[in-house]
C-alpha positions in Angstrom: 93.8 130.7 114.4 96.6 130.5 111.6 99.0 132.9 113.6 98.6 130.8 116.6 99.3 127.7 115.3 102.0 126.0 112.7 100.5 124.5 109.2 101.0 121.0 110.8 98.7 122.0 113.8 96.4 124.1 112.0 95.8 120.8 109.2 95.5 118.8 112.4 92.6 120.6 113.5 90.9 121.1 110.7 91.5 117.6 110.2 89.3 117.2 113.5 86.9 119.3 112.7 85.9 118.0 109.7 82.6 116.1 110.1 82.6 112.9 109.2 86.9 112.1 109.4 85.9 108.6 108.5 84.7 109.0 104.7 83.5 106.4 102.6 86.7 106.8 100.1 89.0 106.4 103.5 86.8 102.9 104.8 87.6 101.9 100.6 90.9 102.5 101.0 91.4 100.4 104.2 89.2 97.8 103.0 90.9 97.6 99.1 94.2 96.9 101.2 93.5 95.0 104.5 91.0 93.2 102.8 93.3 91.1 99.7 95.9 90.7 102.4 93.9 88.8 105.3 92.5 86.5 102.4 95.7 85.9 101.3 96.8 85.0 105.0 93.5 82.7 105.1 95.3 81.1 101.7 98.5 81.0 103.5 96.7 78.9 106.4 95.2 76.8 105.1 97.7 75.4 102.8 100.2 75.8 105.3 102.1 77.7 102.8 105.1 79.6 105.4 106.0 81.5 102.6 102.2 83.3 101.9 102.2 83.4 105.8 104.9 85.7 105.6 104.0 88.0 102.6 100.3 88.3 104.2 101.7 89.3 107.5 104.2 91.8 106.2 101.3 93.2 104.3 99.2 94.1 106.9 102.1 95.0 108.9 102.5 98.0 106.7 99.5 99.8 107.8 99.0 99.0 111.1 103.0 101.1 111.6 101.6 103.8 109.4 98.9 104.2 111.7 101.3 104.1 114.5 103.7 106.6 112.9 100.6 109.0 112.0 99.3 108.8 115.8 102.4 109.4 117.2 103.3 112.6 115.3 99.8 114.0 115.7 99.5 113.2 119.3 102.9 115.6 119.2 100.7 118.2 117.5 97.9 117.6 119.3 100.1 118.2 123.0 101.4 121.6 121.4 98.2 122.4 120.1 96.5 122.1 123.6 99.2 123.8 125.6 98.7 127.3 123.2 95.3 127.1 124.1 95.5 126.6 127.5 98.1 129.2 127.7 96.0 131.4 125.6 93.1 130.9 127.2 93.9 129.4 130.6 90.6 127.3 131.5 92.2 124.8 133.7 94.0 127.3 135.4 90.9 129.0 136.4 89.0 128.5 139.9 85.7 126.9 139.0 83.2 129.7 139.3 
């Protein structure tokens, strides 16, 4: 699989293959930093405190355009990734049998 696909698309799929892509120290992680942030925006609320407001929502900002920034460059991978195997392969330009 290595000579037919780049290091970034070879991670990728590996990365999909891997059971359980949602591990326990990756829900930690999301929770240890969404978590702090939406109380503080609850804070921010209720004390009507603009400034808190701000700082909360910048903070969960953050993540939300990593995860966009991450989805976007692997759907790239995952469009190159697909198109070698079709052209290996060519299922979808088969007849159904």
């Amino acid at each position: 699989m290595s000579q037919l696909f780049s290091p970034e698309e070879h991670r990728l799929v590996l990365l999909y293959l891997r059971p359980g892509a949602m591990t326990p120290e990756r829900r930690l992680w999301y929770v240890a930093y969404i978590l702090p942030s939406a109380l503080f925006a609850i804070y921010a609320v209720l004390h009507r405190d603009f400034a808190a407001a701000l700082v909360a929502y910048i903070a969960l900002l953050v993540p939300a355009l990593m995860y966009l920034s991450h989805s976007a460059r692997y759907s790239g991978y995952l469009r190159s990734i697909l198109e070698k195997y079709e052209a290996k392969v060519g299922a979808l330009t088969q007849p159904p049998s």
